[in-house]
Each structure stands twice: as C-alpha cells, then as structure tokens.
N, CA, C and O atoms as a Maestro MAE file, in Angstrom:
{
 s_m_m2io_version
 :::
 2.0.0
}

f_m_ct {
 s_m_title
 :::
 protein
 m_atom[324] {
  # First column is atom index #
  i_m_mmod_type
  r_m_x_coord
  r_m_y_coord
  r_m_z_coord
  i_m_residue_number
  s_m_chain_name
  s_m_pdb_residue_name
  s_m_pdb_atom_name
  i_m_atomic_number
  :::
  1 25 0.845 -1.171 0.000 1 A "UNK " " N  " 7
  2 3 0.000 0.000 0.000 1 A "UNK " " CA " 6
  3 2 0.895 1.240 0.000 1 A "UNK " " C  " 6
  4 15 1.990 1.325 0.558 1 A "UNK " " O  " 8
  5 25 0.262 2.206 -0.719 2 A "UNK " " N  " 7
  6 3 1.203 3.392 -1.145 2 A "UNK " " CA " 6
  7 2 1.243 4.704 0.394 2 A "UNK " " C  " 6
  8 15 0.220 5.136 0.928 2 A "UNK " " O  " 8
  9 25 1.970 4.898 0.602 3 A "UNK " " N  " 7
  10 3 1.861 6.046 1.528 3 A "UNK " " CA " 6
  11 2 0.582 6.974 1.419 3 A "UNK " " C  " 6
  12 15 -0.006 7.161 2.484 3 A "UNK " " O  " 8
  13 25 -0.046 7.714 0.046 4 A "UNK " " N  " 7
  14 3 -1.113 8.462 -0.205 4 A "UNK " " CA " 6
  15 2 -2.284 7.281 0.168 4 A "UNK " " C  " 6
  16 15 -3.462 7.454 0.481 4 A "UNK " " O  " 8
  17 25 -1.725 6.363 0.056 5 A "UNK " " N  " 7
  18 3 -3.468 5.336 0.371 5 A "UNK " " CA " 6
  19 2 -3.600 5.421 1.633 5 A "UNK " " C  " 6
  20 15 -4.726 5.555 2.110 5 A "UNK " " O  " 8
  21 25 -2.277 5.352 2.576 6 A "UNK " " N  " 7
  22 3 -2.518 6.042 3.871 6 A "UNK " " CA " 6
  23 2 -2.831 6.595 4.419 6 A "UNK " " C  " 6
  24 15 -3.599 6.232 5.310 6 A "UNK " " O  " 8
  25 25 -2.423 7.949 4.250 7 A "UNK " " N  " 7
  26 3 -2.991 9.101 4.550 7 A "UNK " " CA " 6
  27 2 -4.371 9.693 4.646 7 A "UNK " " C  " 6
  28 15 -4.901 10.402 5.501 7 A "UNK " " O  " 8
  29 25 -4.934 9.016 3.121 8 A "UNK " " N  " 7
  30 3 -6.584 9.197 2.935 8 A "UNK " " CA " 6
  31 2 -7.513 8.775 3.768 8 A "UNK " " C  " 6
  32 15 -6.992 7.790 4.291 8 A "UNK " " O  " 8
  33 25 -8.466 8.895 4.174 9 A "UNK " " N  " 7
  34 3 -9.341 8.970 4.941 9 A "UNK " " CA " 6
  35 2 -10.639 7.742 3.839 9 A "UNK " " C  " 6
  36 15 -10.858 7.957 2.647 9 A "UNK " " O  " 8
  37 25 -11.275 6.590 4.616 10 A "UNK " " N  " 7
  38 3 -12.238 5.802 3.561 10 A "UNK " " CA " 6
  39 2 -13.386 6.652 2.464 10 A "UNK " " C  " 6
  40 15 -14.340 7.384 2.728 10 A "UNK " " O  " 8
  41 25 -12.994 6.334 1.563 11 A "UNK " " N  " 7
  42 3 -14.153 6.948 0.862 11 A "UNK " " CA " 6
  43 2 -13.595 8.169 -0.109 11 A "UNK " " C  " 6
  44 15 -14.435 8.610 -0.893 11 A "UNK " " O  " 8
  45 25 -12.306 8.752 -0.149 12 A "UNK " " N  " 7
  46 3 -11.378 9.861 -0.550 12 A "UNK " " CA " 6
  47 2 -10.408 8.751 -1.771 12 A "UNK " " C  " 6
  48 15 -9.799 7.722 -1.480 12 A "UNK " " O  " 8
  49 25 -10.553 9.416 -3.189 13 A "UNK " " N  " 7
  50 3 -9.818 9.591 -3.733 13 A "UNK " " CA " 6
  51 2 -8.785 9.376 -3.877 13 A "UNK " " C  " 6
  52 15 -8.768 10.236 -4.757 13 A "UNK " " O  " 8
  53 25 -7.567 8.948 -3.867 14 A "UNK " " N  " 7
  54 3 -6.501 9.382 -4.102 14 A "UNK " " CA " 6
  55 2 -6.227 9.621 -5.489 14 A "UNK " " C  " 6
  56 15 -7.059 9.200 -6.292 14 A "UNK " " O  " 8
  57 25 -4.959 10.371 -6.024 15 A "UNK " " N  " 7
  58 3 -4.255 10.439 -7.558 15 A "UNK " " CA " 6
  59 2 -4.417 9.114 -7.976 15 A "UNK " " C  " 6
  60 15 -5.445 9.252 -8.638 15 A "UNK " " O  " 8
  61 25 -4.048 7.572 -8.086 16 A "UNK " " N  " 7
  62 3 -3.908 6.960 -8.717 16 A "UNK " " CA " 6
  63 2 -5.518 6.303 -8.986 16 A "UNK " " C  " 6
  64 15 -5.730 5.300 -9.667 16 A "UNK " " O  " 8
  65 25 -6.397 6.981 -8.404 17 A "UNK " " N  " 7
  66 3 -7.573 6.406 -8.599 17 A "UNK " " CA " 6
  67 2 -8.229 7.377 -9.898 17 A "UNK " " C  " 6
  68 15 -9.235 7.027 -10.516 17 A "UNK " " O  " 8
  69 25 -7.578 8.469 -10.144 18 A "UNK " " N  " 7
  70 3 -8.140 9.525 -11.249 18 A "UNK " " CA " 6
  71 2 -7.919 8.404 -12.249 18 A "UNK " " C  " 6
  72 15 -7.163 7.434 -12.201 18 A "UNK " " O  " 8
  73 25 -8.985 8.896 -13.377 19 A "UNK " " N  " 7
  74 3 -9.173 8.481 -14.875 19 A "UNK " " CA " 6
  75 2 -8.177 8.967 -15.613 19 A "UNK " " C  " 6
  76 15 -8.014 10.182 -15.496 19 A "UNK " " O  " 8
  77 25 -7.519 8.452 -16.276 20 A "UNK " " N  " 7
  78 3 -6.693 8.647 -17.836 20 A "UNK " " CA " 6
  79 2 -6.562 8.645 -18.868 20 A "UNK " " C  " 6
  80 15 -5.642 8.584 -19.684 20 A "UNK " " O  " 8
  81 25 -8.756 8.806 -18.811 21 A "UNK " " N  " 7
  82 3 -9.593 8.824 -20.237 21 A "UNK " " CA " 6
  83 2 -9.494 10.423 -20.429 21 A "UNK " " C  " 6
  84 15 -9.051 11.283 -19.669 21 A "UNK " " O  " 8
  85 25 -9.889 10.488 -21.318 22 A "UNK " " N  " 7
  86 3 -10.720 12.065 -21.544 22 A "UNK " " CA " 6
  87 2 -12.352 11.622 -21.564 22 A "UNK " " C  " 6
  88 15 -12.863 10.679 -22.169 22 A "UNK " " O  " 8
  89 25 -12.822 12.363 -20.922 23 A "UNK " " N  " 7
  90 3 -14.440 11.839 -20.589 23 A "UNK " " CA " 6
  91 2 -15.216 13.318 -20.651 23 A "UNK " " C  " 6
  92 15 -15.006 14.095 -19.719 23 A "UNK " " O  " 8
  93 25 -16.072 13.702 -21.689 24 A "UNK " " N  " 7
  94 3 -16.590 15.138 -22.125 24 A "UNK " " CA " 6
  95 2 -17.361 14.907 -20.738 24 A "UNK " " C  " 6
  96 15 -17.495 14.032 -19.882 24 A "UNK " " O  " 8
  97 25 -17.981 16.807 -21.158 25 A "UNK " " N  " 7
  98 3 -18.676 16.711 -19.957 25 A "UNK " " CA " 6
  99 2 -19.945 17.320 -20.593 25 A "UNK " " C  " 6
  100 15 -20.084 18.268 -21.366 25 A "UNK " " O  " 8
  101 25 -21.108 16.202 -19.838 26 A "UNK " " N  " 7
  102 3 -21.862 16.962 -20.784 26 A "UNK " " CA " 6
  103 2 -23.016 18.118 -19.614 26 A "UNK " " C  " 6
  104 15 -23.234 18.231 -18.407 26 A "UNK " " O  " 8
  105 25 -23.544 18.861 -21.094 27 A "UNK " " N  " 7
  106 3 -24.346 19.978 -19.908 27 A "UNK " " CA " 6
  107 2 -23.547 21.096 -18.851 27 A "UNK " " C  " 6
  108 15 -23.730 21.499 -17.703 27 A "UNK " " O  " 8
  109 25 -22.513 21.351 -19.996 28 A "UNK " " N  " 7
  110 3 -21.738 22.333 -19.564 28 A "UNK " " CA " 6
  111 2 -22.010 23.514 -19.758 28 A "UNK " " C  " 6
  112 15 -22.898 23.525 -20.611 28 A "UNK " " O  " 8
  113 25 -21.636 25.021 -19.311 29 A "UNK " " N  " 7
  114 3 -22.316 26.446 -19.649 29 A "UNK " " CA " 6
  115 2 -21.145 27.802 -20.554 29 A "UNK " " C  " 6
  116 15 -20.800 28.984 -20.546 29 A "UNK " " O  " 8
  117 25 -20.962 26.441 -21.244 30 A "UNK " " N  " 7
  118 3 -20.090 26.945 -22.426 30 A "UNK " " CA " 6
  119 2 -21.004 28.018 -23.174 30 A "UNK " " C  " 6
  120 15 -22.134 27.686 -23.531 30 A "UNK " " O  " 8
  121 25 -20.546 29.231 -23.399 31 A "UNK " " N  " 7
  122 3 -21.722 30.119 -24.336 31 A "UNK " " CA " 6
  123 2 -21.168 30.529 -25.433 31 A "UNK " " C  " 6
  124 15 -22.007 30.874 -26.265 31 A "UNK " " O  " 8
  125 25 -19.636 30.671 -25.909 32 A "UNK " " N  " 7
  126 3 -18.779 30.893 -26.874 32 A "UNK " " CA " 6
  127 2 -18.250 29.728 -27.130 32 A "UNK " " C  " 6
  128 15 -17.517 29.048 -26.413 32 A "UNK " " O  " 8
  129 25 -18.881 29.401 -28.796 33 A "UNK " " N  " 7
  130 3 -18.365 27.992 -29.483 33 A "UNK " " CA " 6
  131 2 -16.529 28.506 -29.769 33 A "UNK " " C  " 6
  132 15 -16.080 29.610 -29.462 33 A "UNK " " O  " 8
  133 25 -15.727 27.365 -30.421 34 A "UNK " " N  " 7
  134 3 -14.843 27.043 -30.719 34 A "UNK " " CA " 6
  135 2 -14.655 27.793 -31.956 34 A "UNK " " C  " 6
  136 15 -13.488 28.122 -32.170 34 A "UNK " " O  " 8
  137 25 -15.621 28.179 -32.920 35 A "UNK " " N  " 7
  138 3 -15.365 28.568 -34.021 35 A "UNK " " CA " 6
  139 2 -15.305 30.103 -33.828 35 A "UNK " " C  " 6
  140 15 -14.435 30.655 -34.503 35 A "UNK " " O  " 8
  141 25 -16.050 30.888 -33.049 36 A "UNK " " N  " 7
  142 3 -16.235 32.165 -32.826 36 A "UNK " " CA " 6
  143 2 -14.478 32.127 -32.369 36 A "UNK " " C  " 6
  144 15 -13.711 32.722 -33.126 36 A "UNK " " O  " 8
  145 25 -13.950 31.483 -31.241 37 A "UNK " " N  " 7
  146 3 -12.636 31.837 -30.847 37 A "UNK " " CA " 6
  147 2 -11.595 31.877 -31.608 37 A "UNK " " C  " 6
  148 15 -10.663 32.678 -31.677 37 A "UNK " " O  " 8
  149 25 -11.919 30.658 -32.337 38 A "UNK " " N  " 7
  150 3 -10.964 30.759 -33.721 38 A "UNK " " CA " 6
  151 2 -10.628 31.735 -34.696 38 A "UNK " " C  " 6
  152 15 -9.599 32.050 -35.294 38 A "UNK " " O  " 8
  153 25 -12.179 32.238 -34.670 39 A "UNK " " N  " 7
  154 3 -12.140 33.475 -35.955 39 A "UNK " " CA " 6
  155 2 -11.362 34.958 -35.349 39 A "UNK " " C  " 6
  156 15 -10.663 35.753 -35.975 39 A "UNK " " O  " 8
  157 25 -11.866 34.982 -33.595 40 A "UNK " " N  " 7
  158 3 -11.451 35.717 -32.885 40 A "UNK " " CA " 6
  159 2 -10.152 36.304 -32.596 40 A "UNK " " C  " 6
  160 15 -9.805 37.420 -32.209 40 A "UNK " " O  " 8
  161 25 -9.393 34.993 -32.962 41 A "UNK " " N  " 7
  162 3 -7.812 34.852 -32.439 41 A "UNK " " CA " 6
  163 2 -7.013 35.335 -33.985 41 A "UNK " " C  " 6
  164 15 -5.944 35.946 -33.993 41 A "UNK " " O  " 8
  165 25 -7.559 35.039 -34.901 42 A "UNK " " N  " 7
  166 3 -7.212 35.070 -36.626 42 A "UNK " " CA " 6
  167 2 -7.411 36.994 -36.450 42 A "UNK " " C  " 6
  168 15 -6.425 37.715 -36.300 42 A "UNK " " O  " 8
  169 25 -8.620 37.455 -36.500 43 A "UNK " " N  " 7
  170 3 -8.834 38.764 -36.551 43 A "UNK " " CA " 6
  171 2 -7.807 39.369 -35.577 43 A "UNK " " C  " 6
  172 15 -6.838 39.946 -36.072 43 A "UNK " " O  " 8
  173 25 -7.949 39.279 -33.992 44 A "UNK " " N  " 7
  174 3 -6.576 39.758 -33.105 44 A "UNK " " CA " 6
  175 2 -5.247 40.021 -34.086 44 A "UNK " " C  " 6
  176 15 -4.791 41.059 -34.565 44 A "UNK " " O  " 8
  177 25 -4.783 38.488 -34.182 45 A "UNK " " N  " 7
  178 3 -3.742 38.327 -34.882 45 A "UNK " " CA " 6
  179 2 -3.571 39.134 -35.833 45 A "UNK " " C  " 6
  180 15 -2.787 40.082 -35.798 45 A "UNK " " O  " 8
  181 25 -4.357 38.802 -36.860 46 A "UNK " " N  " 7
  182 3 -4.014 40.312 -38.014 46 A "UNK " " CA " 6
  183 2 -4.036 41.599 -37.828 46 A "UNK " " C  " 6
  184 15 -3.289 42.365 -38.436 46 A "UNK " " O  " 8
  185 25 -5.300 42.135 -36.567 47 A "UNK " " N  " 7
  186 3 -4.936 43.449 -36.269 47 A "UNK " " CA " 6
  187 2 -3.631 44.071 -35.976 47 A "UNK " " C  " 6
  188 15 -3.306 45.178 -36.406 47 A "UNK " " O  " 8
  189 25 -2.705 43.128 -35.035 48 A "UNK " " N  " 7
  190 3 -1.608 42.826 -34.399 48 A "UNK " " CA " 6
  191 2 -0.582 43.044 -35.479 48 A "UNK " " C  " 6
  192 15 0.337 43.830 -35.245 48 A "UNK " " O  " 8
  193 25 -0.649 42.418 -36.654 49 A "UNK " " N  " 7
  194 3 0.614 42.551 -37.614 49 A "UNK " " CA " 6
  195 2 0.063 43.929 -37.916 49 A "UNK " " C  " 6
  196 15 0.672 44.751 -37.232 49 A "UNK " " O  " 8
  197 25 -0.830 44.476 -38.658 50 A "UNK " " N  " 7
  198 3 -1.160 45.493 -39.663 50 A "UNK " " CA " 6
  199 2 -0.927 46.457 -38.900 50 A "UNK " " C  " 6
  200 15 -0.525 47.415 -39.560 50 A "UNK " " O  " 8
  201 25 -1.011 46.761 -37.345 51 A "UNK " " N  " 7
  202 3 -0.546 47.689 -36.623 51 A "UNK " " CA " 6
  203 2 1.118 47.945 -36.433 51 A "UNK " " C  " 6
  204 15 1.813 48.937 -36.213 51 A "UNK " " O  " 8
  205 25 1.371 46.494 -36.640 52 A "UNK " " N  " 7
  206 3 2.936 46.191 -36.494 52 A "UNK " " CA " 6
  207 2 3.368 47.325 -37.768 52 A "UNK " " C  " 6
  208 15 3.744 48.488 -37.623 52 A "UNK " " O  " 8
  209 25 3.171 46.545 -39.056 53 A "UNK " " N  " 7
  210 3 3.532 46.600 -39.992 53 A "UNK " " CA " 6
  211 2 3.400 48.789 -40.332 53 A "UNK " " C  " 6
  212 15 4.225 49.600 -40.752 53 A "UNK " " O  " 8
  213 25 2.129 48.906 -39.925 54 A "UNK " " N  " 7
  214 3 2.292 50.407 -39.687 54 A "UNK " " CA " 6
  215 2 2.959 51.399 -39.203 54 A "UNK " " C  " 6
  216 15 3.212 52.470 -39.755 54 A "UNK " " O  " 8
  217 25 3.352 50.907 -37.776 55 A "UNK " " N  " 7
  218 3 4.324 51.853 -37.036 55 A "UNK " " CA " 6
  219 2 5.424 51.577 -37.469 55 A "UNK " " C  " 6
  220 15 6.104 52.602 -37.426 55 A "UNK " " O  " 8
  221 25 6.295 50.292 -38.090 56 A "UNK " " N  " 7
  222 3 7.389 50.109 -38.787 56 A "UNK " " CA " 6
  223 2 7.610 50.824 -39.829 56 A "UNK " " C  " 6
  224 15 8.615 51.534 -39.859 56 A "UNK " " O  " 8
  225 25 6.557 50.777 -41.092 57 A "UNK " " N  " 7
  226 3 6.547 51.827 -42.008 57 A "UNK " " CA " 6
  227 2 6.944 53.760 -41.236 57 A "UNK " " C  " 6
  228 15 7.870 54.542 -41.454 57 A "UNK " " O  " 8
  229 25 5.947 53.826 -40.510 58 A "UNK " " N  " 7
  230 3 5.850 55.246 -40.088 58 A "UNK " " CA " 6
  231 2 6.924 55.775 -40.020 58 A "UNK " " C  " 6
  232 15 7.277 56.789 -40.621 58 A "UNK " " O  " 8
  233 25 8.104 54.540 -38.599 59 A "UNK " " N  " 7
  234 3 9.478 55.305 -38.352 59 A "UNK " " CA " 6
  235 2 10.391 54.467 -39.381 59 A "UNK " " C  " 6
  236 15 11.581 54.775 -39.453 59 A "UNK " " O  " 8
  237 25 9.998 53.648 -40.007 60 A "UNK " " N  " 7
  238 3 10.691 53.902 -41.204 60 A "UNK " " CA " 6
  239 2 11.558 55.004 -42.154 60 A "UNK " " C  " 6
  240 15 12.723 55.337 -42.372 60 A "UNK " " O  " 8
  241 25 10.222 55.328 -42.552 61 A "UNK " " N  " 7
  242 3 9.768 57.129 -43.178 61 A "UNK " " CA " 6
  243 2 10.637 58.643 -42.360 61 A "UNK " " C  " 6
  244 15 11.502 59.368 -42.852 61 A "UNK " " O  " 8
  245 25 10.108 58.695 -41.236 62 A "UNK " " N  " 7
  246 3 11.002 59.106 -40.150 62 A "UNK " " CA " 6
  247 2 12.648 58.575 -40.193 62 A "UNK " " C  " 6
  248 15 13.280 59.522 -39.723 62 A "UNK " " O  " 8
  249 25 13.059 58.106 -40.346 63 A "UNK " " N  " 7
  250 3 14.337 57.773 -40.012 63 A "UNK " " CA " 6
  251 2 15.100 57.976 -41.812 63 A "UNK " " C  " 6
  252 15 16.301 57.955 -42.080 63 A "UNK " " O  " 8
  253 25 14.155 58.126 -42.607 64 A "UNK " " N  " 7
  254 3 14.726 58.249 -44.090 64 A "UNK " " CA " 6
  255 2 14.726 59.872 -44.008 64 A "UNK " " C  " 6
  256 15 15.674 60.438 -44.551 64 A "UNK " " O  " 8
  257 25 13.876 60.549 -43.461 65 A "UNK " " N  " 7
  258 3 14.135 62.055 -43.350 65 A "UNK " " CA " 6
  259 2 15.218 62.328 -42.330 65 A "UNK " " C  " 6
  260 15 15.818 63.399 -42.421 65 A "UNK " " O  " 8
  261 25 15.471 61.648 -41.561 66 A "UNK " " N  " 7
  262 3 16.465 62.251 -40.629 66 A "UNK " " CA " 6
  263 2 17.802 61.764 -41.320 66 A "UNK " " C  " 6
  264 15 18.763 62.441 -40.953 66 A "UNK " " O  " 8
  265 25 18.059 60.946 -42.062 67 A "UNK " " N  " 7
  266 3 19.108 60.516 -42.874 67 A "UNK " " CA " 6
  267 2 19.256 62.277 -43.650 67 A "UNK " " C  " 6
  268 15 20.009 63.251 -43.611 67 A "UNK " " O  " 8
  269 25 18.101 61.865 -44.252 68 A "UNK " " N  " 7
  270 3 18.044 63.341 -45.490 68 A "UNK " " CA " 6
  271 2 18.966 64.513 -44.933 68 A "UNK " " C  " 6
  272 15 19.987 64.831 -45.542 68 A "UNK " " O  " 8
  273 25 18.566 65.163 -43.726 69 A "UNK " " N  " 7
  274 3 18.488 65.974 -43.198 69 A "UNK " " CA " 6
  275 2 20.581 65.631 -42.964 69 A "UNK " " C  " 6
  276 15 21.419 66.500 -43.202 69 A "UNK " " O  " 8
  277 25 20.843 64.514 -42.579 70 A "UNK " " N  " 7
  278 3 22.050 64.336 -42.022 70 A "UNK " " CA " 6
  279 2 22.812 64.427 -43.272 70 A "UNK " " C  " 6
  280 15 23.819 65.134 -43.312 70 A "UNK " " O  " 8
  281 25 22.513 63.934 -44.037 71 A "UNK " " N  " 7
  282 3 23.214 63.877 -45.417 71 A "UNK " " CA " 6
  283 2 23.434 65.288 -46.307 71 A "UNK " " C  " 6
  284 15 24.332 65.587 -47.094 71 A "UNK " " O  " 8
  285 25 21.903 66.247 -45.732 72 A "UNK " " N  " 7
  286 3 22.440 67.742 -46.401 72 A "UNK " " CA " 6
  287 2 22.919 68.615 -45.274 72 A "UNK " " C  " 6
  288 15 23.083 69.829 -45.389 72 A "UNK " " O  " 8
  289 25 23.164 67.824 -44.017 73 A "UNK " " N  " 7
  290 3 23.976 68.719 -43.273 73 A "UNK " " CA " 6
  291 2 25.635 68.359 -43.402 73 A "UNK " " C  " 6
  292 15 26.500 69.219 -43.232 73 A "UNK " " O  " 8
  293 25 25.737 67.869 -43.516 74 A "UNK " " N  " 7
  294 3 27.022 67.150 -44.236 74 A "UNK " " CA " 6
  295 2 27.775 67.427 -45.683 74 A "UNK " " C  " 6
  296 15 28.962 67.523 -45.998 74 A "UNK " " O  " 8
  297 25 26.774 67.496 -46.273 75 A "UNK " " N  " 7
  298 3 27.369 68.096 -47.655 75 A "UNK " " CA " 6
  299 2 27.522 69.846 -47.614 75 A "UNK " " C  " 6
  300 15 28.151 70.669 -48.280 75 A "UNK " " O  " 8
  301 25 26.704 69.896 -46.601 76 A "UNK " " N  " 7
  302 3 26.958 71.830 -46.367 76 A "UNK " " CA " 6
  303 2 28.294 71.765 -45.717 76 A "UNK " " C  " 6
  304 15 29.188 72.482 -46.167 76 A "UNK " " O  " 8
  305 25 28.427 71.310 -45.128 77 A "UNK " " N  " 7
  306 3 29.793 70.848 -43.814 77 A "UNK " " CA " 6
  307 2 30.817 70.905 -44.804 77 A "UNK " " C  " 6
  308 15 31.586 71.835 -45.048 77 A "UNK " " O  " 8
  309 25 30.713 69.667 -45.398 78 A "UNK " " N  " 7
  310 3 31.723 69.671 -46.150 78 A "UNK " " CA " 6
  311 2 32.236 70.765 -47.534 78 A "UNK " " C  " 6
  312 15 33.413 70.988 -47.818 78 A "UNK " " O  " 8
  313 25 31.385 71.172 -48.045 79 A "UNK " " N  " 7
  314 3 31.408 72.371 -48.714 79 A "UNK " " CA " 6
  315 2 32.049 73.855 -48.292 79 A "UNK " " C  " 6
  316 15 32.693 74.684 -48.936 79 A "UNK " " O  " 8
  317 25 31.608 73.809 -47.006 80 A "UNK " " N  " 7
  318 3 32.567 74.856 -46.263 80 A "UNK " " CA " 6
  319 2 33.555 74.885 -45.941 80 A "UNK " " C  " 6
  320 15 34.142 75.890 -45.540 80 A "UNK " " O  " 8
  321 25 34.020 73.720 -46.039 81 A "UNK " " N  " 7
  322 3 35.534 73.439 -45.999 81 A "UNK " " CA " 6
  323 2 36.957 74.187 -46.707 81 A "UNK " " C  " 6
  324 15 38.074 73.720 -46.486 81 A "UNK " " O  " 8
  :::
 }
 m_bond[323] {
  # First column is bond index #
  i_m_from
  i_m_to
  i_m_order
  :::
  1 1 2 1
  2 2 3 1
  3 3 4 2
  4 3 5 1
  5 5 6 1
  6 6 7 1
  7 7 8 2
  8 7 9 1
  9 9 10 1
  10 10 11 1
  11 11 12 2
  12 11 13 1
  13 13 14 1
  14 14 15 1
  15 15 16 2
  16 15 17 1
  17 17 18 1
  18 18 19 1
  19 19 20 2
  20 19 21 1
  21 21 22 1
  22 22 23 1
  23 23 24 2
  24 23 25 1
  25 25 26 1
  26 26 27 1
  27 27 28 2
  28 27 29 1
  29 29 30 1
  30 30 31 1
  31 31 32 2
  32 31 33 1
  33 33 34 1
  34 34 35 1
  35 35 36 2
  36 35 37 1
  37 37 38 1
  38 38 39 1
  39 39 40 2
  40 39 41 1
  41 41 42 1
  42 42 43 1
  43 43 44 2
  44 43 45 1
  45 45 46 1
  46 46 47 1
  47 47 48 2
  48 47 49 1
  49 49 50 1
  50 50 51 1
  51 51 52 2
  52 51 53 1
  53 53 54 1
  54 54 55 1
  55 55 56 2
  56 55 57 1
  57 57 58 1
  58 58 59 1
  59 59 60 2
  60 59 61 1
  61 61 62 1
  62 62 63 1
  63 63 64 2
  64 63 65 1
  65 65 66 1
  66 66 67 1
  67 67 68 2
  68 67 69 1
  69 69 70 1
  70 70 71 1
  71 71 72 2
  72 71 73 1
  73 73 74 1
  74 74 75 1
  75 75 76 2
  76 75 77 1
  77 77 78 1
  78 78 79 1
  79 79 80 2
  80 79 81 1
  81 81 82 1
  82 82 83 1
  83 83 84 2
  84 83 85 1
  85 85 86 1
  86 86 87 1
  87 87 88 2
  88 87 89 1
  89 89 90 1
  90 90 91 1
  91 91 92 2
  92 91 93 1
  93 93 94 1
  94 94 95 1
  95 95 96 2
  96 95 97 1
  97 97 98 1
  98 98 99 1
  99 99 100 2
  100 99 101 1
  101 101 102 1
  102 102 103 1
  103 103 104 2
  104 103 105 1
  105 105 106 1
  106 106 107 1
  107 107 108 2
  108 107 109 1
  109 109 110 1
  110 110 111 1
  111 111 112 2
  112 111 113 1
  113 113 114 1
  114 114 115 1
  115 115 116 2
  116 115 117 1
  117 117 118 1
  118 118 119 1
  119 119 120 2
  120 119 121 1
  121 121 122 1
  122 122 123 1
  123 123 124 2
  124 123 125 1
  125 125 126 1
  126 126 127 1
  127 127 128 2
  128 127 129 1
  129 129 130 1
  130 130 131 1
  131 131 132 2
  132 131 133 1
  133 133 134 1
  134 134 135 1
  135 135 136 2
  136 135 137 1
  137 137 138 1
  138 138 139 1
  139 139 140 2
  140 139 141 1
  141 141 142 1
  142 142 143 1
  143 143 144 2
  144 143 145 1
  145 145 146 1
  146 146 147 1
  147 147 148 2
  148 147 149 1
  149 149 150 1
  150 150 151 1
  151 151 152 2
  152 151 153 1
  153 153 154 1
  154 154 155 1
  155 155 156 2
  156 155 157 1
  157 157 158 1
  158 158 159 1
  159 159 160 2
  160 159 161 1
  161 161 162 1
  162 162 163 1
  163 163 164 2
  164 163 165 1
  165 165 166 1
  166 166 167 1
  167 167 168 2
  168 167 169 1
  169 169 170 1
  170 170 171 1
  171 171 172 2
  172 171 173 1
  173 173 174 1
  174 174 175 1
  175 175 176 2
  176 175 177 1
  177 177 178 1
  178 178 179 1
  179 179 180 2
  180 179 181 1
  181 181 182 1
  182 182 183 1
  183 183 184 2
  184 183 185 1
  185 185 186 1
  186 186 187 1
  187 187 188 2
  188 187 189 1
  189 189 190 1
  190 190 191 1
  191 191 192 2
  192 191 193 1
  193 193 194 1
  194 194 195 1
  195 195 196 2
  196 195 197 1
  197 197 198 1
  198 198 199 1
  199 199 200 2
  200 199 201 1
  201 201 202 1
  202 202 203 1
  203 203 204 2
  204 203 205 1
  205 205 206 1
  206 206 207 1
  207 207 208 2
  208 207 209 1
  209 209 210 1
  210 210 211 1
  211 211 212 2
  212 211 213 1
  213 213 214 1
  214 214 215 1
  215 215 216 2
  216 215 217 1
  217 217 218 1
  218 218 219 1
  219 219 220 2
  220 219 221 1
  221 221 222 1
  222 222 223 1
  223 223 224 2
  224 223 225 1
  225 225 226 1
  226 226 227 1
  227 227 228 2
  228 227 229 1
  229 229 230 1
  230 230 231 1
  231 231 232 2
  232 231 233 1
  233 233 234 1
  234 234 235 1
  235 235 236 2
  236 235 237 1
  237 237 238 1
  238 238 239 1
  239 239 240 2
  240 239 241 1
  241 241 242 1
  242 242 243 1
  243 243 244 2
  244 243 245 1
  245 245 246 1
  246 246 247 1
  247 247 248 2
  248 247 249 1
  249 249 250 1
  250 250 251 1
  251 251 252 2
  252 251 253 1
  253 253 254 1
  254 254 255 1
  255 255 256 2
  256 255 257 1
  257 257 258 1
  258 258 259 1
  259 259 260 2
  260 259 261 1
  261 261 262 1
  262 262 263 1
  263 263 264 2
  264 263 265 1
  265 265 266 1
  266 266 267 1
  267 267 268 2
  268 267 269 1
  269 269 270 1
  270 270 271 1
  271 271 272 2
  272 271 273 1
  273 273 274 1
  274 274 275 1
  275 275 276 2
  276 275 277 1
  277 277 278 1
  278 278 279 1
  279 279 280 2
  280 279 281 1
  281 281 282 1
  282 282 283 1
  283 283 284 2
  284 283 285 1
  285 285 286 1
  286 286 287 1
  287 287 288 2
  288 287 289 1
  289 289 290 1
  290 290 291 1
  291 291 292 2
  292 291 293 1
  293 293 294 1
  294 294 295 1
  295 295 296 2
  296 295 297 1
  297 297 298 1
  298 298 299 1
  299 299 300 2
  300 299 301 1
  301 301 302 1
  302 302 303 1
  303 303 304 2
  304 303 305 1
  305 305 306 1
  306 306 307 1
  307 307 308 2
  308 307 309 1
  309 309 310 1
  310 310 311 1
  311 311 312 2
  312 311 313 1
  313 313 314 1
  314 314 315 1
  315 315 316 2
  316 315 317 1
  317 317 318 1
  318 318 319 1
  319 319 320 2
  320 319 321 1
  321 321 322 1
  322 322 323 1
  323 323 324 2
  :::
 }
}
C-alpha cells in the first residue's frame, strides 16, 4: 500500500484512482463555441501585424528624413571646408 493510500481517509480519492480517459462533460455552460474563438484569435492576430507593420513603415519614413536631413547637413559641412 502506497503512503497516499494512507494518509486518505475511507471513501477519498486518491491520484492513482483519477481516470486517464478524456471523458466530455456533458451539460456544460459553455456560451462561446470554438469557431467564434478561432475566428477571434485570426482577426486579433491580423490586427496585431497590420498595426505592427504600420508603425514600422511610419518610423521607417522618419528615419529616411532624418538621414536626409544628415546627409544635407554634411554636404553643407563639407562644402565649407
């Protein structure tokens, strides 16, 4: 006899007495099917890139003007030379 069979009290459970089926349950108060979450997680997800993909563009853009800006401060620089 296992130490946990000990411990238990008649009529209690122990771990090795749990199932190692999967056994549905039925008459559960599930109110959001599987497919709504699915579609849910797909839409998230894409919001997620297209926002990505936006602010990357933005300072993209930003960082090509500050080049600009470095590149004609530089050629003035150097011109004064």
């Amino acid at each position: 006899m296992s130490w946990a069979a000990q411990d238990t009290a008649p009529g209690q459970k122990t771990p090795e007495d749990r199932s190692t089926q999967f056994v549905p349950v039925q008459g559960g108060n599930e109110s959001t099917s599987a497919e709504a979450l699915l579609v849910t997680a797909y839409i998230v997800m894409w919001a997620a890139l297209i926002v990505f993909v936006f602010l990357t563009w933005r300072k993209q853009g930003a960082l090509e003007k500050r080049i600009e800006r470095l590149d004609d401060t530089l050629k003035k620089s150097i011109g004064k030379t």
